[in-house]
C-alpha positions as a printed Julia matrix, in Angstrom:
213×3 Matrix{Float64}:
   0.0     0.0    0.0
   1.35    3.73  -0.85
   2.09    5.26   2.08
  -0.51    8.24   2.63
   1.02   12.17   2.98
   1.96   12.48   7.14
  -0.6    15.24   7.56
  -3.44   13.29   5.35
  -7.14   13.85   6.27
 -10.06   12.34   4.97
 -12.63   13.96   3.34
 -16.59   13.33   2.05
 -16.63   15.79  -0.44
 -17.86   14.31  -3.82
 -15.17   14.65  -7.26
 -15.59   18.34  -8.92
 -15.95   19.97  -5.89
 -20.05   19.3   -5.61
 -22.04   18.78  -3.05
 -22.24   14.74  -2.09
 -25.02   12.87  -3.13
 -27.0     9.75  -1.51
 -25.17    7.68  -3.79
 -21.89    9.17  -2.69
 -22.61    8.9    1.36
 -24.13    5.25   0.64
 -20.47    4.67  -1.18
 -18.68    6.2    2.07
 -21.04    4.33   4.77
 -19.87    1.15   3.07
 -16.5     1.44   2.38
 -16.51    2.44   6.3
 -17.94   -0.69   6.74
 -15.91   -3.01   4.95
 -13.03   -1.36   6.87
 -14.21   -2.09  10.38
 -14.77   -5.39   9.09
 -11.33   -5.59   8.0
 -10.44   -4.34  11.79
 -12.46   -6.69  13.4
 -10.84   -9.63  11.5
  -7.17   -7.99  11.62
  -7.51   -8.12  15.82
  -9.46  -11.3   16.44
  -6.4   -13.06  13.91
  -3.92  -11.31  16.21
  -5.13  -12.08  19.37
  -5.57  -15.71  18.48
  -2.0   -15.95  16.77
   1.0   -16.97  19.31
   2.52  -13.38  18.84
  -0.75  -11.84  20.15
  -0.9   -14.31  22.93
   2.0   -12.54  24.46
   0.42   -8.88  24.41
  -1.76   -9.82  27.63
  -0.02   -7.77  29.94
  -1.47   -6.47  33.61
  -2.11   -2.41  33.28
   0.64   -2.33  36.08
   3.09   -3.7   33.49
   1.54   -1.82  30.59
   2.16    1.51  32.13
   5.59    0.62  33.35
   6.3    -0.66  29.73
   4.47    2.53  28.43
   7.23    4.92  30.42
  10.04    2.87  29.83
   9.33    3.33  25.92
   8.4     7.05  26.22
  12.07    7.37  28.76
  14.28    5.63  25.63
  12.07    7.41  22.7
  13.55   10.72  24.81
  16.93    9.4   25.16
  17.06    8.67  21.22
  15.77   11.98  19.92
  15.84   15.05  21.64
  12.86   16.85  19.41
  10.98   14.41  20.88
  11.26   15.46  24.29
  10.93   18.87  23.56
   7.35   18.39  21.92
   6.54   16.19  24.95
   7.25   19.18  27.2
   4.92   20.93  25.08
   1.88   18.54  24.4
  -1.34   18.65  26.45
  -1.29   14.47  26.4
   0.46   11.68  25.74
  -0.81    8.57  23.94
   1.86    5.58  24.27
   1.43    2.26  22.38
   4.85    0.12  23.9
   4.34   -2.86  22.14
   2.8    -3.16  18.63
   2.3    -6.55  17.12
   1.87   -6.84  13.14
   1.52   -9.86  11.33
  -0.05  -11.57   8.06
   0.04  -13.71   5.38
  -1.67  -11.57   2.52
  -4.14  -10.16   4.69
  -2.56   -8.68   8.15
  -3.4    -6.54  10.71
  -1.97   -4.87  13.75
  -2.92   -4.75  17.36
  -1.64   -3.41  20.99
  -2.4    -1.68  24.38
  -1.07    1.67  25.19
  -2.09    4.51  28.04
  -3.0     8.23  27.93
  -0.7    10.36  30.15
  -1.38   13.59  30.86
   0.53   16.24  33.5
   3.01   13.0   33.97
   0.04   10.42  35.26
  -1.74    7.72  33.21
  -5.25    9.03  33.28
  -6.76    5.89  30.38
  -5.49    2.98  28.46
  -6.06    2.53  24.57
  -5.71    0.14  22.0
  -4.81    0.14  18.78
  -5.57   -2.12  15.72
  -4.78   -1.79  12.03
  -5.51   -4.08   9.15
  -3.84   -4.26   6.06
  -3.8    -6.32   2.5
  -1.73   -7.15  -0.32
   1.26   -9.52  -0.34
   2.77   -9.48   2.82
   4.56  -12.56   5.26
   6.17  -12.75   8.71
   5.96  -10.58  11.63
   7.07   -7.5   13.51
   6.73   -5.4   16.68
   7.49   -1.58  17.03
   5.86    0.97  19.39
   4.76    4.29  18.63
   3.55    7.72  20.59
   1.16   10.37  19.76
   1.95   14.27  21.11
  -1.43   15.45  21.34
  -0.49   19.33  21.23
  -3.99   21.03  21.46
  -6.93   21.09  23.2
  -8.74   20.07  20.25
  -7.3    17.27  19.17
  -7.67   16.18  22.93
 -10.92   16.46  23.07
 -11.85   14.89  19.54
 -10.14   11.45  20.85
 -11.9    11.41  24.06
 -15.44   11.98  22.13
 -14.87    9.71  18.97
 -16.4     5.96  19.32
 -12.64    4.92  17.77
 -10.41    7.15  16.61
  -9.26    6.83  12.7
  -5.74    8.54  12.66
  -5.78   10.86   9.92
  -9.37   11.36  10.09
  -9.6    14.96  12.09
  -7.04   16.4   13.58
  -3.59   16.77  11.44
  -1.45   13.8   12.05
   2.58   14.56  11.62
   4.67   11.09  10.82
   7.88   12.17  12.22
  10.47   10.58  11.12
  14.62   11.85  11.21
  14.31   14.13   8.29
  11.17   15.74   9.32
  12.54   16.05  13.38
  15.59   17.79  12.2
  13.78   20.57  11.35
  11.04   20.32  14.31
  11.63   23.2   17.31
   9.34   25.06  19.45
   8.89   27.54  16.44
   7.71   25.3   13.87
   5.26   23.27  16.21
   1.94   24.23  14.13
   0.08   20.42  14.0
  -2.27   19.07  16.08
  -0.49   15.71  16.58
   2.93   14.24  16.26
   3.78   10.81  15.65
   6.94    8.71  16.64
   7.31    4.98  15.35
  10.14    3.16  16.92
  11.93   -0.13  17.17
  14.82   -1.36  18.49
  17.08    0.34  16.82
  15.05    4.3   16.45
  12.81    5.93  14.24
  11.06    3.77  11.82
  11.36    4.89   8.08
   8.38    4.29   5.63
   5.68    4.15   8.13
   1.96    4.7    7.61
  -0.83    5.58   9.64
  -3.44    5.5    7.44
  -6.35    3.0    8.5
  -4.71    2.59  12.47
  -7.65    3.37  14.78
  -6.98    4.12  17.99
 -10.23    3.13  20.97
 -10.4     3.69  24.75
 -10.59    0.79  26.85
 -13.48    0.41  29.78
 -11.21   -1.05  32.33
C-alpha cells in the first residue's frame, strides 16, 4: 500500500468539488464498513496468533512498559522530548504486534498520560492487505499538542488517525527541522523499534479506541 502524505485527512466531499449525493454517502457508509470489518478480523487473527498471545499484559506492566518506551524514545531523539514538554497528552502504544500472510493486521495496548500520570489505556488495531509474510513489533507515541485534538479522541467511538485532527509522521528528516517555532500540528507521531525511528511508516487506517477497564 502507498504510504498516505503524514498530515493526510479524509474527506466526504464528492469529485468536482459538488455537493455529495446519496449515492456518494451510501459509497462512504460502506467502504466504512468493509473497513471495520477488516479491523475486526485484523484483531481477532492477532489475538488468536501466538505473537498476540504474548500482548496480555497487567495495566501495572503496561504503564511501566508505556514509560520505559516514552524514557528511551527521549533518550534517542531530543525533538521528541521537547514536543513532549509541550503537548497537552500523551498517547503511548509500547508494544505493537503486526503480522499476516496476505491479509494482516496490527494490534496493541497503550495509556493516555497527561501532566506526567496515566489518566486511560487505549488500543490500537490496524488491518492491512496485499502480499505481505512474517511478523514484527514496534511501538509508537502520539503528542497530542492542542486542546482540540484532545478532546476529539476522548469523544470519537474509535479514533481513525488521519481522520480529524492533522497527524505529523515524524520521522529523522522531518525532526531535524522540528523546534518550538515550527510546532503548528495538532499531533505528532513517533514509530520506533529497536534500533530508532522507523522509516516508511503509515498511519493510514490505524484506529486508535479507549478501553473500559
Amino acid at each position: 500500500m502507498k504510504p498516505p502524505s503524514p498530515s493526510k485527512q479524509i474527506h466526504s466531499a464528492a469529485p468536482g468539488g459538488r455537493a455529495p449525493s446519496a449515492a456518494d454517502e451510501a459509497d462512504l457508509r460502506t467502504r466504512r464498513e468493509v473497513h471495520e470489518t477488516l479491523l475486526a478480523g485484523a484483531t481477532v487473527a492477532l489475538l488468536a496468533s501466538p505473537a498476540g498471545l504474548a500482548l496480555a499484559a497487567s495495566d501495572a506492566d503496561l504503564e511501566k512498559d508505556a514509560a520505559r518506551a516514552l524514557g528511551t524514545l527521549y533518550r534517542q531523539n531530543p525533538t521528541a522530548a521537547v514536543i513532549g514538554k509541550r503537548a497537552r497528552a500523551i498517547l503511548i502504544f509500547p508494544k505493537i504486534v503486526k503480522a499476516g500472510l496476505v491479509f494482516g493486521g496490527s494490534y496493541g495496548e497503550g495509556v493516555l498520560m497527561q501532566a506526567g500520570r496515566v489518566t486511560a489505556h487505549f488500543n490500537s488495531v490496524s488491518a492491512s492487505w496485499g502480499w505481505q509474510a512474517g511478523a514484527q513489533t514496534y511501538s509508537y507515541v502520539l503528542f497530542l499538542m492542542t486542546d482540540g485534538a484532545l478532546k476529539h479522541m476522548e469523544q470519537a467511538k474509535g479514533w481513525e488517525l488521519g481522520v480529524g485532527p492533522t497527524v505529523v509522521v515524524v520521522n529523522e528528516g522531518v525532526a531535524r527541522n522540528l523546534s518550538t517555532q515550527t510546532l503548528k500540528d495538532d499531533v505528532y507521531a513517533f514509530f520506533s523499534d529497536q534500533q530508532g525511528l522507523m522509516a516508511g511508516v503509515s498511519i493510514e487506517g490505524t484506529k486508535v479506541t479507549r478501553l473500559n477497564h
